[in-house]
Residue, then its C-alpha position, 0 to 999 in steps of 0.5 A: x283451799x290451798x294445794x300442792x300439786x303433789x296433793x293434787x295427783x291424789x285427788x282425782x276424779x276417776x274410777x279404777x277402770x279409768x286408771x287403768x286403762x290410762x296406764x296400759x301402753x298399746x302396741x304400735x307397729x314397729x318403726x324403720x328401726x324394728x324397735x317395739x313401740x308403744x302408745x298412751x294418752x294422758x288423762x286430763x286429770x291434773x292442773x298445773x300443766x303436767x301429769x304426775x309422775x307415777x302416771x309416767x313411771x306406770x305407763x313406761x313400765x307397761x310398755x317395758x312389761x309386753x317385752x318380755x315374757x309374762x313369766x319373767x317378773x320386773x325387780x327394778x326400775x331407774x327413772x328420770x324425768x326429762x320434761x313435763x308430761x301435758x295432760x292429754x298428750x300422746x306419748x310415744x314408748x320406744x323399747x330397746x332390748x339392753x340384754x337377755x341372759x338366763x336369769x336376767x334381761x334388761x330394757x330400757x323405755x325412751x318416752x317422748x310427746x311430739x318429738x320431745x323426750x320425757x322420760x327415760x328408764x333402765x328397767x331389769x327382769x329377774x327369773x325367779x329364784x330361791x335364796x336367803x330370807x330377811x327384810x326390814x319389819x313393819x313398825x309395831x306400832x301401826x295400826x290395822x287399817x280397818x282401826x282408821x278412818x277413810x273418806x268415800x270419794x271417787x278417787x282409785x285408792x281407799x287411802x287411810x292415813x296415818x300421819x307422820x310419826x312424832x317429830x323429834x326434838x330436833x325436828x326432824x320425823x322417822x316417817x313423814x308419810x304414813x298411810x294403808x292404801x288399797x284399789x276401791x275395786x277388785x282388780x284382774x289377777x294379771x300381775x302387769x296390772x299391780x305391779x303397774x299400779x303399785x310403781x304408781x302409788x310409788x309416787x305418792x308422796x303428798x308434801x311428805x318431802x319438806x316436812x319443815x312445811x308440809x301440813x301448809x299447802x300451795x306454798x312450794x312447786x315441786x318437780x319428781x327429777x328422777x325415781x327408782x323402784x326395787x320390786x322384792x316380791x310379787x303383790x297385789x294393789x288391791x290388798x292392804x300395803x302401808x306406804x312408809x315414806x322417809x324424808x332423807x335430807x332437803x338441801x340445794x332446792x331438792x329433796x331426797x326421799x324413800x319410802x317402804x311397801x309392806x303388805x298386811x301381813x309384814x311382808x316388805x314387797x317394794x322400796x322406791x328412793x326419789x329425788x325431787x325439786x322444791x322451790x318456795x313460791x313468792x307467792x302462795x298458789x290457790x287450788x279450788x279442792x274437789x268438793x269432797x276433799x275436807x282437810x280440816x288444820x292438819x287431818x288431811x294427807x301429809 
């Protein structure tokens, strides 16, 4: 079987435990320059020479979390992605305090593996506040995720997918990704865990980024250049959300995409807009799939 690295990312053999412990970021003792410093390992996870990219983006928020207070939640996050991440690294989190004001404070997270630099983020914490109420709705015509059939795998994410919506008659999607996801366990009520693990899933774009092609696999290499994520309220990851992603425009080699968090009820929690790297390959990439991986024609993650 043929496969993307993009859908690789979500077919790894690993419990809920596992993940998150690799995207807890553990306290080192401050450098000559006093900034806080943080320490993660990469899992083994993924072929092709590179941890995927919500493994970055999680472990970087969690560094950027244990400087702030708990009380003190995270509402935007802005990323680039300098080099790969190798699978097994030790990657180092530097966090320097931008600003601390009343009602907002700023930091941003240098990552690097043995001196190089990875990944670097700008990510801002809102006290909470009373406003104005109004958010794009969830489409009508989504089904319930219990109405969708799942596949039983050792994965993290119980993931039920939708496909995307009706291609028009140019060509072009409403949505190129649909899909309800939820942890397969029961997490702790520590909000640091699922805002981790929801910036997480944020990447999980499958092949939804060229949808000319995205029902054909290991055609293209793909490259996250850089992801941005908004966090409108508080959310639990092992609860019912619907990833809508839409693929904006494919021009010079990159694509450009967003995509909309909305919990069981309606409610819009988070939104993430990403632009990455595609280039079609001369020759067509072969991935042996986990045995529990059927992806008969088009049923399979989009």
């Amino acid at each position: 079987m043929d496969l993307d690295e993009a859908e690789e990312a979500e077919l790894v053999s690993a419990t809920v435990g596992d993940l998150i412990e690799a995207i807890t970021a553990r306290p080192l003792e401050p450098g000559q320059d006093a900034r806080a410093t943080f320490v993660t390992t990469s899992p083994e996870w993924w072929i092709g020479g590179r941890t995927f990219g919500g493994m970055v983006i999680a472990q970087a928020l969690s560094a950027a979390l244990q400087s702030v207070p708990a009380e003190l939640p995270v509402h935007s996050l802005h990323g680039y992605f300098m080099r790969p991440t190798p699978p097994g690294a030790r990657t180092l989190h530097v966090v320097e305090h931008l600003r601390d004001g009343r009602s907002f404070s700023s930091r941003t997270v240098t990552s690097t593996v043995e001196g190089s630099e990875t990944f670097r983020m700008i990510c801002s914490f809102h006290v909470p506040e009373d406003g104005d109420e109004y958010q794009l709705p969830i489409a009508s015509d989504i089904p319930r995720p219990d109405a969708i059939h799942g596949v039983e795998a050792p994965v993290p994410f119980d993931i039920r997918e939708l496909g995307p919506s009706e291609q028009r008659g140019d060509g072009t999607f409403e949505s190129t990704r649909r899909c309800w996801f939820r942890t397969r366990e029961a997490l702790p009520d520590d909000p640091a865990v699922h805002v981790c693990l929801l910036a997480y899933f944020s990447d999980m774009t499958g092949a939804a980024f060229r949808p000319l092609s995205m029902h054909t696999w290991g055609t293209h290499t793909d490259a996250s250049l850089d992801h941005a994520v908004w966090f409108h309220r508080p959310a639990r990851a092992d609860v019912w959300n619907l990833f809508d992603l839409q693929t904006l425009v494919n021009a010079g080699a990159r694509a450009t995409v967003r995509a909309t968090m909305h919990g069981a009820d309606g409610t819009l929690n988070l939104s993430m807009a990403q632009e990455l790297l595609i280039r079609e390959l001369d020759e067509p990439m072969v991935f042996k799939a986990p045995s529990w991986v059927d992806r008969g024609g088009d049923d399979g993650p989009a």
